[in-house]
C-alpha positions in Angstrom: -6.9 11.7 20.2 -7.3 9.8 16.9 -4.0 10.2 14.2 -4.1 11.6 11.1 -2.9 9.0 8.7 -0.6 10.9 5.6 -0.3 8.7 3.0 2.7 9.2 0.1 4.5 7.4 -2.2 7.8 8.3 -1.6 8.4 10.9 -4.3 10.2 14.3 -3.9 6.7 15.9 -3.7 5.7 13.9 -1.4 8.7 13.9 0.9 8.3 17.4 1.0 5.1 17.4 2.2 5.7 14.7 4.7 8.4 17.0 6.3 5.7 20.1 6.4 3.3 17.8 8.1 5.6 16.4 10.5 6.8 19.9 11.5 3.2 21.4 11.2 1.2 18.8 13.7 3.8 16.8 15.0 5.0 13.7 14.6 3.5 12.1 17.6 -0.1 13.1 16.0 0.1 11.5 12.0 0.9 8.0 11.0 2.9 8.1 8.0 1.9 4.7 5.5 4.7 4.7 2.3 2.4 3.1 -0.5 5.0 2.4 -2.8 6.5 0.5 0.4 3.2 -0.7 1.6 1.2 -1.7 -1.8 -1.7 -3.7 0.7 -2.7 0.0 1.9 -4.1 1.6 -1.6 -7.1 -0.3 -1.1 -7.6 1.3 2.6 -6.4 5.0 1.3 -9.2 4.3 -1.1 -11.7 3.5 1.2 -10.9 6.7 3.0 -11.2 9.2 -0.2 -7.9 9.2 -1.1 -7.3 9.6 -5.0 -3.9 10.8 -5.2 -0.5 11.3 -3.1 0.3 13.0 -1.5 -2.7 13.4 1.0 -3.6 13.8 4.6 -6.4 11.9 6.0 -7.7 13.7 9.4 -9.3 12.2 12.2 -12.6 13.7 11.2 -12.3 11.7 7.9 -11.6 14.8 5.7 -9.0 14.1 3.2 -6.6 17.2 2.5 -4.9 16.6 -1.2 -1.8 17.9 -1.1 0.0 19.0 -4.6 0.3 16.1 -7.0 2.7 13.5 -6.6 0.8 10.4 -8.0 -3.0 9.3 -8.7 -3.3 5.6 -6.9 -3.5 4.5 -9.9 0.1 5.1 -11.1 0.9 3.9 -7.3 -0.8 0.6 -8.1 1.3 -0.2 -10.6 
């Protein structure tokens, strides 16, 4: 089975959520990318849809926008 991939930017929103996810699916099932940590994976969140952190991108390619931490934008910077 393919990963979700949850991307965040380390904020307290998104550390929340991160948690949630973790405990909802599992950790053995999501790939968790830091983009604050990991500034070379914007460009591949945006590829995938994402437009703001925190989000969860499934294996079906849906991307699930979770609160509002950050738009990639602000993450870029």
């Amino acid at each position: 089975m393919k990963k979700s991939i949850f991307y965040h930017a380390g904020c307290p929103v998104c550390i929340s959520a991160e948690h949630d996810i973790v405990n909802l699916i599992g950790s053995e099932n999501v790939e968790i990318i830091h983009l604050g940590n990991e500034k070379s994976k914007i460009n591949e969140a945006e590829r995938a849809g994402v437009k703001s952190v925190p989000a969860l991108v499934t294996p079906g390619g849906n991307v699930l926008h979770i609160n509002f931490g950050a738009s990639l934008e602000d993450v870029r910077k």
